[in-house]
C-alpha positions, 0 to 999 in steps of 0.5 A, spaced: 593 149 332 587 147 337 582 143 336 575 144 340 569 139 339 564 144 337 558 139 337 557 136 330 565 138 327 571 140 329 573 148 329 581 150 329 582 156 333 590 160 331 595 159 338 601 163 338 604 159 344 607 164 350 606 170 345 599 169 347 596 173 354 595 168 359 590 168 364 592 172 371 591 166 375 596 162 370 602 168 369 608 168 375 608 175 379 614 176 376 612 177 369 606 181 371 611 186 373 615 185 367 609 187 363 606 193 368 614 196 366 616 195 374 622 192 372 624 197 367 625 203 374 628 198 379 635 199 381 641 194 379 640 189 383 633 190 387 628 186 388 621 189 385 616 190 392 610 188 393 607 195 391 609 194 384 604 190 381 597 188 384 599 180 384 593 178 389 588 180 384 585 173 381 583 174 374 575 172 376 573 180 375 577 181 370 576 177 361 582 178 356 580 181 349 583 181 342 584 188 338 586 185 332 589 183 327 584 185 322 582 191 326 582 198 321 586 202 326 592 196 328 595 200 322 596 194 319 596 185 322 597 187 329 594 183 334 594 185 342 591 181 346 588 185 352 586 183 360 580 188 361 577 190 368 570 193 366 573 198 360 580 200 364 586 196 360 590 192 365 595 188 362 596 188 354 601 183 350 603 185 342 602 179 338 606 180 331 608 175 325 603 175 321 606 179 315 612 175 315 616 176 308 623 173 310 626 180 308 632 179 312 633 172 308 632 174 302 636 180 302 642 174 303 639 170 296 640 177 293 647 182 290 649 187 294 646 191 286 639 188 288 638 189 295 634 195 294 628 192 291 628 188 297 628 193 303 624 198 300 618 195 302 620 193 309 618 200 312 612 201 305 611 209 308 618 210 308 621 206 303 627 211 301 629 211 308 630 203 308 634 204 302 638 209 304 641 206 310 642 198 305 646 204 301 650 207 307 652 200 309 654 197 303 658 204 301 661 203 308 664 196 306 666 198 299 669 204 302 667 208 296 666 216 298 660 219 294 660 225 289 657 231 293 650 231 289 649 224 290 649 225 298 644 232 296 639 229 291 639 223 297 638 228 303 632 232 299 629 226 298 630 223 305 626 229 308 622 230 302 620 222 304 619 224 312 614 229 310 610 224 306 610 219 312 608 223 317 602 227 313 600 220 312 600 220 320 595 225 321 591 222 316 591 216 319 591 219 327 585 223 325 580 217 323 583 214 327 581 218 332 574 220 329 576 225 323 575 224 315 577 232 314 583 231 317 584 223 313 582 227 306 587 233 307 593 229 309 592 224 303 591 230 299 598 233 301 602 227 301 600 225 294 603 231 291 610 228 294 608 221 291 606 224 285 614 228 286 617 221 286 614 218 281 617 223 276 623 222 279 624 215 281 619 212 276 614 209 281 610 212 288 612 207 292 618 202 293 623 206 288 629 202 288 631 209 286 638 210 292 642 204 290 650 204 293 655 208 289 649 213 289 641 214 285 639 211 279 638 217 276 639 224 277 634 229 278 629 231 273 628 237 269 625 242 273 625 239 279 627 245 283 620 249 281 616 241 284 619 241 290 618 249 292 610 248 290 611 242 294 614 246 301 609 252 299 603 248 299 605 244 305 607 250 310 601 254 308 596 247 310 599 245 316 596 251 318 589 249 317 591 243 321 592 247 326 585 250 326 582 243 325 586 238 330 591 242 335 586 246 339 579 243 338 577 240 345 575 233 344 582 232 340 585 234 346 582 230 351 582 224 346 590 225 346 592 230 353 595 225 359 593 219 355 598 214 353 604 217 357 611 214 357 617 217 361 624 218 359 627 213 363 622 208 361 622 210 353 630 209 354 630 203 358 626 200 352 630 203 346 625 206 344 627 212 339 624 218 334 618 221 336 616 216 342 622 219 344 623 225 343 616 226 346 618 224 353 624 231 352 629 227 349 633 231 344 635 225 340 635 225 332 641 221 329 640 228 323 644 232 329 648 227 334 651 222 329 651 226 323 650 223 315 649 225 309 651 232 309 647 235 315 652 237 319 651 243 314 644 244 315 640 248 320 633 244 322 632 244 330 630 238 334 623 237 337 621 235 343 615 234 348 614 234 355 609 229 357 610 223 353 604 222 352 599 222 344 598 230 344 606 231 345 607 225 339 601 229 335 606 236 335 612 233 334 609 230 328 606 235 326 612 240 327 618 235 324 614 236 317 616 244 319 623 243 320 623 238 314 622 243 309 626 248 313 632 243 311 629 242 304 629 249 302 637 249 304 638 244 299 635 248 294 640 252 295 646 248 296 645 243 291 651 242 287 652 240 280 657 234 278 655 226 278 650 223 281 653 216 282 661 214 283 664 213 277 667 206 280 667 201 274 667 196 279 659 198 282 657 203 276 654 201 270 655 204 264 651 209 261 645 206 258 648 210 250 654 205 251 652 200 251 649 200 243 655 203 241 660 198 246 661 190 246 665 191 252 659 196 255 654 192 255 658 185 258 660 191 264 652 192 264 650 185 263 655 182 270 654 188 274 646 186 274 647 178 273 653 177 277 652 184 283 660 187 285 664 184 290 665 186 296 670 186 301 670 181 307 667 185 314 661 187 318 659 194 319 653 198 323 649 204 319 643 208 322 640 212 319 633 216 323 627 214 319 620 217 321 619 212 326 626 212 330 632 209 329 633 204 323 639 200 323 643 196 318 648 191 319 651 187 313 656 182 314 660 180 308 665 174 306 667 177 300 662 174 296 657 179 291 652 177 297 651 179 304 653 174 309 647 177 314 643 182 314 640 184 319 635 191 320 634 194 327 627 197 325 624 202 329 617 200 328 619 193 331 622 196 337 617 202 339 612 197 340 615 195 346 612 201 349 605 199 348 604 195 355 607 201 359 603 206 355 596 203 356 596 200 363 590 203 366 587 206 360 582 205 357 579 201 351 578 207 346 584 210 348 588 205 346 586 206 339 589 213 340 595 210 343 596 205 338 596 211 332 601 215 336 606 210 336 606 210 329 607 202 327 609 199 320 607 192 320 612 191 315 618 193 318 615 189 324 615 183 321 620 184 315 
């Protein structure tokens, strides 16, 4: 903190240290460089030029600009500082804890049977994703092979889960860029998704409904008759959004050319899923290191070509397309059979057992007091999240406790990308751009 004498008292402003943008006069010509993104084109070992960065420029012009974090369209506690000339961005710096939660630490604190109450709400829009790669990495250890319907009923909801985040993308995107219409139509769908959830896992968000050895529950009575509402309903209205957003001349010009970023300087970064795949990429973890069961499902990986917002916009916005091609093969390939492992060492007993059996409910009353144990080992699980690549490495020491847990999420990766894609920009733009990369501040600051 640092205090400045404001007359009659004392008025404590927030300092962030070298996280902060600091003034041009006060910052090396190398990090001008680095954040311009000069330094992600060079070769290896070569000296940036002169030419890479306006380094005789003295700040005197030019003021630095908070956009956040209470701003509404940082999608969330996000906080950029921003180094203006007039209204042209010439540098920006993300600024990120503000949501620190300890996650990772707690997830330490916690049984393997327990941890996914604790990622759930890292990526809060796609919390069965996060699930779903904390159940991965653990069956990864445990060495346990999921019975087919278990692997199913996952992918189903993994897919039904993306569609619901990226309809919250174009609600948000539209506000963000000036459209309630859109805003409402996207809540409008996505609600009948969280309304399918919560008949399945209970609640509509934060489910704790993956778990290792499989779900906690099968699927419920009629649940093929809700998804296919669901597919028709969605597929019938992406149409509308269509007429609304894709050809209307003031969404193309907020979006068109503005926030690009190249396929080297996207890879050079680690960026992943629509960023990415916006710039030409064709890479989805679904098909290049398959999971689950989608080698056996036919879906095509969308690409852009300019890397820039509306390249992001149609990707969205065709990824809800090709998830709901995936969805209805499910549909039709869904096998009967478990739902979960019958490994007494992570399966609790079923719920009937435990009124009738004293050794049922001490089996019941350990797994969830004690959690299983699991053999010594490190293990690297990824899964694609509606934001890009969402990682999960464990280490265990045997103990009914991950040694380390740690998330690679996407969220937290893609901003790098902010400073490249809005250097030149302007101020408003940059609310576009932010949007477009679709932060969840969650699994940002986890």
């Amino acid at each position: 903190m640092s205090e400045h004498d404001m007359g009659s008292g004392l008025v404590q402003e927030t300092y962030e240290g070298s996280q902060e943008l600091a003034d041009r006069a006060q910052t090396s010509p190398e990090e001008l460089r680095r954040e311009r993104g000069a330094v992600l084109r060079l070769p290896e070992g070569g000296a940036p030029g002169s030419s890479d960065v306006d380094v005789e420029r003295t700040g005197d012009d030019s003021m630095i600009i908070n956009l956040g974090p209470q701003h509404p369209s940082t999608h969330g506690v996000l906080r950029l500082m921003m180094e203006l000339d007039g209204e042209t961005v010439l540098r920006t710096k993300p600024i990120i804890g503000y949501l620190h939660t300890g996650m990772e630490k707690t997830g330490e604190e916690l049984t393997y049977q327990q941890g996914a109450t604790n990622v759930t709400r890292m990526d809060y829009l796609a919390p069965l994703s996060n699930e779903l790669v904390f159940a991965l990495a653990t069956e990864k250890l445990l060495g346990v092979e999921l019975p087919p319907r278990a692997v199913w009923i996952r992918m189903l909801l993994a897919e039904l889960q993306r569609v619901s985040s990226h309809l919250m993308w174009l609600a948000t995107n539209g506000m963000d860029l000036g459209s309630t219409t859109m805003m409402i139509f996207g809540f409008r769908e996505r609600e009948m998704v969280l309304a399918f959830f919560e008949k399945t896992t209970g609640v509509r968000m934060n489910h704790n409904f993956i778990r290792p050895g499989g779900t906690a529950a099968d699927l419920p009575d009629g649940w093929e008759d809700d998804v296919e509402v669901i597919c028709e309903t969605v597929l019938r209205r992406l149409e509308t959004y269509d007429e609304l957003l894709t050809g209307q001349p003031i969404f193309r010009e907020r979006t068109e050319g503005v926030g690009a970023i190249t396929a080297e300087e996207a890879m050079a970064l680690s960026v992943t899923g629509p960023i990415l795949r916006s710039t030409g990429v064709a890479w989805d973890l679904r098909r290049d290191m398959p999971y689950l069961a989608y080698d056996e499902v036919d879906f095509d990986v969308v690409v852009g070509t300019y890397g820039d917002n509306f390249d992001r916009y149609a990707i969205r916005l065709n990824e809800v397309r090709e998830s709901i091609r995936i969805i209805y093969q499910v549909l039709d390939k869904m096998p009967a059979g478990d739902y979960r492992v019958q490994d007494k060492k992570v399966t609790p007993p079923p719920r009937a057992r435990i009124d009738e059996s004293m050794e049922a409910l001490i089996h019941h009353f350990k797994i969830f007091t004690e959690g299983f144990k699991v053999p010594e080992g490190e293990v690297y699980v990824a899964v694609e999240s509606p934001r890009g690549e969402l990682g999960c490495y464990l280490v265990s020491d045997g103990t009914a406790k991950p040694y380390r847990l740690h998330v690679r999420a996407p969220s937290f990766v893609n901003l790098q990308a902010l400073p490249v894609m809005l250097r030149g920009g302007l101020v408003a733009d940059a609310v576009a751009t932010i949007s477009s990369v679709d932060p969840v501040m969650g699994e940002v600051d986890r």
